[in-house]
N, C-alpha and C positions, 0 to 999 in steps of 0.2 A: 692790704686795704680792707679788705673782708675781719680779719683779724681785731684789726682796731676798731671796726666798728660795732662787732660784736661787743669789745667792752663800753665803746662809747653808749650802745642804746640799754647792755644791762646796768650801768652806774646811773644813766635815765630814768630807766625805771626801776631803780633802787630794789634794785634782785641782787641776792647774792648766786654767787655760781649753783651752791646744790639748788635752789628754786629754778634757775633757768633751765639746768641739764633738767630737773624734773618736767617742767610743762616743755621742753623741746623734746624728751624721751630722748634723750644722749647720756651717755654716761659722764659723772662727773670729772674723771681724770681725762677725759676724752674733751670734754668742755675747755679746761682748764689748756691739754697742749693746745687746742684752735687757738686761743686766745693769743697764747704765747707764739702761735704763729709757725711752730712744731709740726702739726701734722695740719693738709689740706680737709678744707672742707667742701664736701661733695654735693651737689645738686640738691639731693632729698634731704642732707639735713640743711644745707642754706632755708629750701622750705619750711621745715623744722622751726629753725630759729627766727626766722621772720615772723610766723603765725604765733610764736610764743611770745613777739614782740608786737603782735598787736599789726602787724604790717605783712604785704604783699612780698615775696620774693622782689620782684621789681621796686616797689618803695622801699627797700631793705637797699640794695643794690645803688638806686641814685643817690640814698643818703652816703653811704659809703664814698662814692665818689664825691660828694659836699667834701665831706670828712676829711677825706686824701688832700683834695683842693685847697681847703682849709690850713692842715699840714702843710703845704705845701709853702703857702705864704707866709705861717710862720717862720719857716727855716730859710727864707728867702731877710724876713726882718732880721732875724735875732742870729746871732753866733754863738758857738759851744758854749760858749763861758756866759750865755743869757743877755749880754747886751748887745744894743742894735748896730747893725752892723750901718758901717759908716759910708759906704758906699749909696744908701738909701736911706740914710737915716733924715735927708733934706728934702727928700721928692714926695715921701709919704707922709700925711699925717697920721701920728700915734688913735688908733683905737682905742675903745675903753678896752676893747677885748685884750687888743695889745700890749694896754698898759699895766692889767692884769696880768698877762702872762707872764709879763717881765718881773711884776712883782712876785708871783708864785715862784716864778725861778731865785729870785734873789733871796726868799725864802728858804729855801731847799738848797741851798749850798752853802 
């Protein structure tokens, strides 16, 4: 969770990795496994990367859980193979978000 939203708010604010590890004071290969979800990230650098993102440890945190929730829904629409899965495919109306997503995927395979 933490993980993914680290890359979700540096792709935001259009940082590459060596800029965030710089204003977070984290080392770049150290940057790099968070992201990938490899090694845990500890209290003071969560602090760390919040303030580098302009945000609270706490406002860092609730978006994360947006994030997760967000995830969450998609993988509840779509199935591996990127279309909706048919089980909900009549109960929910298509998002633009979602209709998006689906195109990105159909994109990428």
């Amino acid at each position: 969770m933490v993980a993914t939203e680290v890359r979700v708010q540096r792709a935001a604010k259009k940082l590459d990795q060596k800029k965030l590890a710089d204003l977070a004071g984290i080392p770049r290969p150290t940057l790099s496994r968070m992201e990938r979800g490899l090694v845990a990230i500890d209290m003071e650098q969560l602090d760390r990367l919040a303030h580098a993102f302009g945000m609270t440890p706490e406002a860092f945190m609730a978006s994360a859980r947006r994030t997760a929730e967000a995830q969450k829904q998609r993988d509840a629409i779509y199935l591996q193979d990127g279309s909706v899965n048919p089980a909900i495919a009549n109960t929910v109306p298509p998002s633009d978000e979602h209709m998006e997503e689906l195109r990105r995927r159909n994109r990428s395979s």
